[in-house]
N, C-alpha and C positions, 0 to 999 in steps of 0.2 A: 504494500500500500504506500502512496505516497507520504512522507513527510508531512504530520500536523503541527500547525505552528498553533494549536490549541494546548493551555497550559498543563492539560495532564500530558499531551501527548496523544491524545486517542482525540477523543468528540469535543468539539468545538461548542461555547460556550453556547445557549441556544436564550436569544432573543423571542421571548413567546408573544408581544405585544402585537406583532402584525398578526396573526391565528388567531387573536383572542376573538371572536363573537365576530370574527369576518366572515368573508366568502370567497371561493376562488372558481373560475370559469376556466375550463382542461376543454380544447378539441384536438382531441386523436395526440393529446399527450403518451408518448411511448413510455413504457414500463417492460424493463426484463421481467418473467413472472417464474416463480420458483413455490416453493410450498415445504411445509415443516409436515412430521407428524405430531400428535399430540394424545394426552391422556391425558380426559376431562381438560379440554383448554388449556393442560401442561405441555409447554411444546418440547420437543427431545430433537436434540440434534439443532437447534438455531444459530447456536453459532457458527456450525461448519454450512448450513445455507449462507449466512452471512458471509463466510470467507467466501465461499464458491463463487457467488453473484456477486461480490465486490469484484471478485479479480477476472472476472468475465467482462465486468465494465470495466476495471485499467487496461486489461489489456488491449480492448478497445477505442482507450481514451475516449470513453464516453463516462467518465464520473460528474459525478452533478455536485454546483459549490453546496447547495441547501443538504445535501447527505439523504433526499429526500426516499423513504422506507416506511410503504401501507402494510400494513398487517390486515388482514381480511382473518377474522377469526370464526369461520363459517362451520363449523360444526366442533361439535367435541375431540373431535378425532385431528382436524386438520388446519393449520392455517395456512390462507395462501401470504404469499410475498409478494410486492411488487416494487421494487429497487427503480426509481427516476432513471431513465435514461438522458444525457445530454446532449441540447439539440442544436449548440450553438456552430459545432463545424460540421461538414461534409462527411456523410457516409457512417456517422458511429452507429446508427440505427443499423445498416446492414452489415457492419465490423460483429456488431453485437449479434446478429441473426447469427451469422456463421459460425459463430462458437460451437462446437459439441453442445447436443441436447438444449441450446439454449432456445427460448420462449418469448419473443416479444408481444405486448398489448399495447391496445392503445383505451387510456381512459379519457372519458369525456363527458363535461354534462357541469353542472352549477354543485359548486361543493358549500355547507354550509361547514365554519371549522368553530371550533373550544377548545379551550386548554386549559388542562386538568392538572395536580402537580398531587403527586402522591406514590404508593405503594400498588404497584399491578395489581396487588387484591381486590382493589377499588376498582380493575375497568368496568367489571359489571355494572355497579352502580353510576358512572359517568355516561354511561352508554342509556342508561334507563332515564337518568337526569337531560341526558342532550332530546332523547326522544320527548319526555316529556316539553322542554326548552317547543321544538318542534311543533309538536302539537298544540301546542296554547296559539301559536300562530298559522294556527289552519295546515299545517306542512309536514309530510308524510318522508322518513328516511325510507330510500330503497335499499339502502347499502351501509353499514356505517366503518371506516377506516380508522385505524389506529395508528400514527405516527411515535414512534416511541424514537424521541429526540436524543438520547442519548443512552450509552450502553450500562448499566447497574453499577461499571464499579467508578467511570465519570459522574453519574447522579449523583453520588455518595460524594466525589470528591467536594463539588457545585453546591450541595445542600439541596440540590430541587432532582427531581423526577417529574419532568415536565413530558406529556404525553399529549398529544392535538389528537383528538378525533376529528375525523369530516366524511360529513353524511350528503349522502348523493341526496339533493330533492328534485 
């Protein structure tokens, strides 16, 4: 991985004030898409998805400055990944196709985001809170997204466990 000029050395300080009660608007936003397994929503093996599809995009030079990584926690069993692709030069989209096994998406559509600061035990209830959020304003999640801005032992370093959801409406 390249060189982080973020003070642990790993994840970069994360700024949650732009995500806080935004929105963001994706068309045909590319996404390497990868997937964990899981027990009861424990994922097993995340970190080595993490290495994998990090270095599928370096070595693509397709890494993204935002580090941006959806967790789709769509059953008990499985969450999907969806690692940013970078779309600022020529060709990382199909650098990154050509990888072994690799998977690209494209996501699109009106993102509402929140940002949560706590302990993973809590996603459930964030996720219940955003729906409700949601709801009171007539607006229905199709999807809801998990940004987990940085990795357990950077949260720790920072004092925050900052986590963005954003929900497709």
């Amino acid at each position: 991985m390249p060189e982080s000029s973020a003070p642990t050395g790993c994840c970069p300080v994360f700024d949650p004030s732009p995500w806080e009660s935004g929105q963001v608007v994706w068309k045909n936003r590319p996404f390497l898409r990868d997937r964990v397994r899981c027990f009861l929503h424990i994922p097993i093996g995340f970190g080595k998805a993490m290495t994998r599809s990090l270095g599928v995009l370096e070595k693509a030079d397709a890494l993204t400055e935002d580090n941006l990584v959806l967790a789709d926690e769509c059953s008990l069993w499985k969450t999907e990944l969806y690692f940013a692709v970078g779309q600022d030069k020529q060709g990382q989209r199909e650098r990154v196709e050509a990888s072994e096994g690799a998977q690209v998406e494209t996501l699109s559509g009106t993102f509402r985001t929140q940002v949560f600061d706590g302990h993973y035990k809590e996603a459930e209830s964030w996720r219940k809170q955003m729906s409700e959020t949601l709801a009171a304003e007539g607006q229905t999640a199709q999807t809801i997204y998990a940004f987990y801005t940085t990795c357990p032992r950077c949260a720790k370093a920072y004092g925050h466990n900052y986590v963005v959801l954003l929900a497709r409406v």
